[in-house]
C-alpha positions, 0 to 999 in steps of 0.5 A: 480535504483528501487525506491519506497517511501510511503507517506500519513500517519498519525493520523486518528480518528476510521472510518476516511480516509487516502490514501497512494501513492507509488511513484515508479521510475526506473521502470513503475508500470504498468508493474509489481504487486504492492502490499501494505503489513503493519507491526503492532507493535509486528506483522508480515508483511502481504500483505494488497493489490494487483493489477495485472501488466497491467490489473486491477486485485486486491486483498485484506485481509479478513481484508480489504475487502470492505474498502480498494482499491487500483489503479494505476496512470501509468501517475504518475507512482504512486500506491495508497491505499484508506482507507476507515473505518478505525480501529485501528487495522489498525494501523501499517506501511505500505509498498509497493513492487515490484518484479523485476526478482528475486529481492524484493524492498521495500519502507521505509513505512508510519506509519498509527495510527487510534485512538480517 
């Protein structure tokens, strides 16, 4: 059974750090892309990040793009989203997905908040 669960959320201050894990069971991350996308209040959901299954091939939004980074532990079975200067527009939840032959799967996300 495809699991994924998100944690690492929180209340960060402008310019502060968080990093999010999704911890991934029924499947081994490194034989799949793993992307992190995120929901503001009001908003759409957007991809956020991307790595490639097998290699090390990411991608990120423009709005990200020198802060953000994400990785995979295939000993943990676990993808990560490093978040670096952070912003409050930022703020929002945060999801990770899989696709499985012609199934998504999702996590339950991880409220991210940047204000002072």
């Amino acid at each position: 059974q495809v699991r994924l669960v998100e944690s690492g959320g929180g209340l960060v201050q402008p310019g502060g750090s968080l990093r999010l894990s999704c911890s991934a069971s029924g499947f081994t991350v490194s034989y799949y892309t793993m992307t992190w996308y995120r929901q503001a209040p009001g908003k759409e959901r957007e991809l956020v990040a991307s790595i490639a299954r097998a290699g090390t091939i990411t991608n990120y939004s423009d709005s990200v793009k020198g802060r953000f980074t994400i990785s995979r532990d295939n000993v943990k079975n676990t993808v990560y989203l490093q978040m670096n200067s952070l912003k409050p527009e930022d703020t929002a939840v945060y999801y990770c997905k899989v696709v499985i032959g012609l199934s998504s799967y999702w996590g339950q996300g991880t409220h991210v908040t940047v204000s002072s």
